[in-house]
N, C-alpha and C positions, 0 to 999 in steps of 0.2 A: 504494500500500500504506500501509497505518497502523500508527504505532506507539501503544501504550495503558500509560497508567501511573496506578498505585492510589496516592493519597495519604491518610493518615488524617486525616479528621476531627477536632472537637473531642469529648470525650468526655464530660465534665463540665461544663455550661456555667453559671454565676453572674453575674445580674445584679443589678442594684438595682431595684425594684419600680417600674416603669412603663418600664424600658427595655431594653423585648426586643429593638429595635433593635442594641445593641449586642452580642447575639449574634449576631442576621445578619452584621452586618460582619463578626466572627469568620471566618466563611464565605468572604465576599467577600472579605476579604482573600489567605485560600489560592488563591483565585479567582485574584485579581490577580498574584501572586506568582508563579503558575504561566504565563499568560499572559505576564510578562516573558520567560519562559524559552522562550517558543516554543509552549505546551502551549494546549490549545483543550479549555474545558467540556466534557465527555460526557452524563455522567450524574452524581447519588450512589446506592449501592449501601450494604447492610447487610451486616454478616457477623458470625454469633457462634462466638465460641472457645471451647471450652471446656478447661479446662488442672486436669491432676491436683495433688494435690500433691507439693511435690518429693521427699521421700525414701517410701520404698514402707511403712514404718512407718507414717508420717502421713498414707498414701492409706487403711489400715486404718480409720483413725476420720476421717476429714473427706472429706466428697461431693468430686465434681469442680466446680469454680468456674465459671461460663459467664458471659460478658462478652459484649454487644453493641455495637458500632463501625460508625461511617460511613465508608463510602471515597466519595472521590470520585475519581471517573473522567475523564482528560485523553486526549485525543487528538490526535497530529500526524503530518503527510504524511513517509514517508521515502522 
């Protein structure tokens, strides 16, 4: 049997101009972090939220906000 676990992604990612490189690693590193812990790559997966806003006055005049995020998907034997 397996067990599965959603980690979030980076959301906003900044580099400096010629080194995309060091957003991968970004990557690689939750990669690896996760991996110490026992957890084995899956997949990445996308998911968008979209969230009102807080008080019901302020959902009167402002849209709902929709946000798009990477999970990545881990997997281990239990």
């Amino acid at each position: 049997m397996k067990q599965y676990k959603a980690v979030a992604g980076p959301q906003n990612i900044s580099v400096k101009k010629g080194d995309t490189q060091a957003a991968f690693n970004l990557f690689g590193d939750i990669i690896n972090r996760e991996a110490a812990g026992g957890w084995a790559y899956h997949s990445m997966e996308t998911i968008t939220v979209t969230e009102t806003p807080g008080c019901a006055l302020m959902a009167l005049f402002q849209p709902p906000v929709s946000t798009t995020y990477y999970m990545l998907i881990f997997e281990r034997d239990i």
